[in-house]
C-alpha positions in Angstrom: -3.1 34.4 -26.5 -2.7 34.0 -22.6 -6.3 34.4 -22.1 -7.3 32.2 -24.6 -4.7 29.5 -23.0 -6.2 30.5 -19.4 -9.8 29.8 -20.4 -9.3 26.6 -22.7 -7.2 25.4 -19.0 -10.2 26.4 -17.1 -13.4 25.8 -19.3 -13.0 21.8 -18.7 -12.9 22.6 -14.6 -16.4 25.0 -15.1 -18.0 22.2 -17.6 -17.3 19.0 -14.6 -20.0 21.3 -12.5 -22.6 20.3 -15.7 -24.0 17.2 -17.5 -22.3 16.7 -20.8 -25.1 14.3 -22.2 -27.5 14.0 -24.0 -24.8 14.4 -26.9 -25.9 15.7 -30.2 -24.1 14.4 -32.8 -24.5 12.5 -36.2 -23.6 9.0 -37.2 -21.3 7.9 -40.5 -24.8 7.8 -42.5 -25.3 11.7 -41.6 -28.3 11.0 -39.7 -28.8 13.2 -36.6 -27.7 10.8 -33.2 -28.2 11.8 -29.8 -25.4 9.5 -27.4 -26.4 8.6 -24.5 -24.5 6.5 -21.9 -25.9 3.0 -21.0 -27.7 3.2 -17.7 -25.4 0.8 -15.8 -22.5 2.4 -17.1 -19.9 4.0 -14.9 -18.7 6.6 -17.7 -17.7 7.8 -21.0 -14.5 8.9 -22.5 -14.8 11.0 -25.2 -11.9 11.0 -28.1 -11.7 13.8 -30.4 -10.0 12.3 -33.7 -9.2 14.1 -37.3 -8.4 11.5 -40.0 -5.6 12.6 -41.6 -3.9 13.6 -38.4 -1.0 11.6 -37.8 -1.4 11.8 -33.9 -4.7 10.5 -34.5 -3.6 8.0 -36.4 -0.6 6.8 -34.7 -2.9 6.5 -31.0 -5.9 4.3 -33.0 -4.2 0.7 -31.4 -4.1 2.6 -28.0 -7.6 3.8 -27.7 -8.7 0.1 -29.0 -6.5 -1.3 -26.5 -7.9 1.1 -23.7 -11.4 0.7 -25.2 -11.4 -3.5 -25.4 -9.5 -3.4 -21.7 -12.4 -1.1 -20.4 -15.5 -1.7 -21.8 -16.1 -5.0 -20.2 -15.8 -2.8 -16.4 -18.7 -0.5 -17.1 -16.8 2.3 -19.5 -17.7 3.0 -23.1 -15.5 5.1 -25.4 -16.1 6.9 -28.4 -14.4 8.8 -31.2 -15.8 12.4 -32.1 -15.0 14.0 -35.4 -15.2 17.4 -35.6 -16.7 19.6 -38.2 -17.1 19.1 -41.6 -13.1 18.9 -42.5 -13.3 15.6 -42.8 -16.1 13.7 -45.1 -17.6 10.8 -43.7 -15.7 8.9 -46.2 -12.7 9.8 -45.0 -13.7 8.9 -41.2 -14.8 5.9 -42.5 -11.6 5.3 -44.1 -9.9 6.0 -41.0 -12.2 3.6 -39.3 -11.6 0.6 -41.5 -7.9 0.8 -42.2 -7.3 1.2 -37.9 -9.8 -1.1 -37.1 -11.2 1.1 -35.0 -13.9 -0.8 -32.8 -15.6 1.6 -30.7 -18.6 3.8 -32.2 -17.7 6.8 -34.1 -19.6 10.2 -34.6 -19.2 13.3 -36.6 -19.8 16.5 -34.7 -20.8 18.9 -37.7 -21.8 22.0 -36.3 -18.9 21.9 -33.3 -21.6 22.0 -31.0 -19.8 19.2 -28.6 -16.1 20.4 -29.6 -17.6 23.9 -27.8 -19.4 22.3 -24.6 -16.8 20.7 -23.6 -13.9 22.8 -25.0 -11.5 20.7 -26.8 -8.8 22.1 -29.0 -6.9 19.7 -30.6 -7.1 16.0 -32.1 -6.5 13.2 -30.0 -7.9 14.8 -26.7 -9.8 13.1 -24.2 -12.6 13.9 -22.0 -13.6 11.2 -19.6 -16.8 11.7 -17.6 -18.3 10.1 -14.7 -22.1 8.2 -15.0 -23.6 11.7 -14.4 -22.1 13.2 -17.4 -19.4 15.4 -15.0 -15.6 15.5 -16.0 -13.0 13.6 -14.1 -9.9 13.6 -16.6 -9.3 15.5 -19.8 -6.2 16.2 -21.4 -3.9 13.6 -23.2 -3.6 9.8 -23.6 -0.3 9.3 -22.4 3.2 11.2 -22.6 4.3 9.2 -25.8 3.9 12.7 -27.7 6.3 15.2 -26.9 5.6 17.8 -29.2 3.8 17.6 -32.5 5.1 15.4 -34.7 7.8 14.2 -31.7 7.5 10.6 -29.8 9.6 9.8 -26.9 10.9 6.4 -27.3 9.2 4.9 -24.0 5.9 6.2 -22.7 6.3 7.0 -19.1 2.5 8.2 -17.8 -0.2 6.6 -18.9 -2.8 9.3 -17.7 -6.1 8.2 -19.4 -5.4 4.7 -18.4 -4.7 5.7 -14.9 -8.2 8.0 -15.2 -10.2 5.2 -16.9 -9.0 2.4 -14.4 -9.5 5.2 -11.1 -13.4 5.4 -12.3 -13.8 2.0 -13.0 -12.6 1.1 -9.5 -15.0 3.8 -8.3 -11.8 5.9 -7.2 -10.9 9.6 -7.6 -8.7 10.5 -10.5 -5.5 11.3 -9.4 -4.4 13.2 -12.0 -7.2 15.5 -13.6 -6.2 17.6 -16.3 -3.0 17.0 -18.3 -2.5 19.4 -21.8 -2.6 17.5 -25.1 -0.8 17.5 -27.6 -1.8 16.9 -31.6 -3.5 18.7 -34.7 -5.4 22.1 -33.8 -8.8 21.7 -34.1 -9.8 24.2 -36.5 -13.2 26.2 -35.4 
């Protein structure tokens, strides 16, 4: 169990050394996608989401927030759903009823979950205009432990990461451990 902990710490540090995109994904009609970042865009942040995950659920107004406050400076977000737990119903579902506004994928075969190594649902993975990592880890401290909320969020660490790039500044902080539903592989 240590070893697995060790490498899922360390796999995100090996993958900033490679390009993330082009991504392979699908869309909501189950047509094959391939994401690409806009040329002029300074990067990506990636949000792994499950639908019926109430972490998931309970962040959608924050990553809109973060996506509508962001997008404008150069950074585009999107939502990854992994495997097929979930039918594209149900991520639409999810979409419509949190007014999610940033594009949404479905990663079927866990191709993406693998590259970049995530393990649970919300984590972010925020990647510079060359497709290398600069944050991954957790939106923010709100969640304490599953199913646990602190009353006021103190660190706002994707924020921090998502304003750093956008200001063309290193992330200060560049790994944090999240904290939701397992992602089942």
């Amino acid at each position: 169990m240590r070893l697995l902990l060790i490498i899922g710490l360390w796999l995100p540090i090996w993958a900033s050394a490679q390009s993330v995109f082009p991504l392979s994904l699908s869309d909501l009609k189950d047509h094959p996608a391939t994401y690409q970042p806009a040329q002029d865009a300074k990067g990506v942040a990636i949000v792994f989401l499950l639908p019926d995950c109430p972490s998931c659920q309970s962040y959608s107004k924050t990553l809109n927030d973060l996506y509508r406050e962001f997008q404008p400076q150069g950074l585009e977000m999107i939502g990854v759903f992994p495997g097929k737990y979930a039918s594209l119903s149900e991520v639409e579902v999810f979409r419509s009823d949190f007014r999610i506004a940033f594009p949404l994928f479905v990663d079927k075969d866990q191709g993406q979950v693998r590259k970049v190594g995530a393990a649970v649902a919300p984590e972010v993975f925020l990647f510079d205009r060359q497709g290398h990592s600069v944050y991954s880890g957790r939106i923010d401290d709100w969640m304490v432990a599953p199913g646990k909320k602190r009353l006021q969020i103190r660190n706002h660490e994707l924020r921090d990461a998502m304003k750093a790039l956008s200001e063309g500044r290193k992330v200060r902080v560049p790994r944090t451990i999240p904290i939701g539903c397992i992602i089942e592989q």
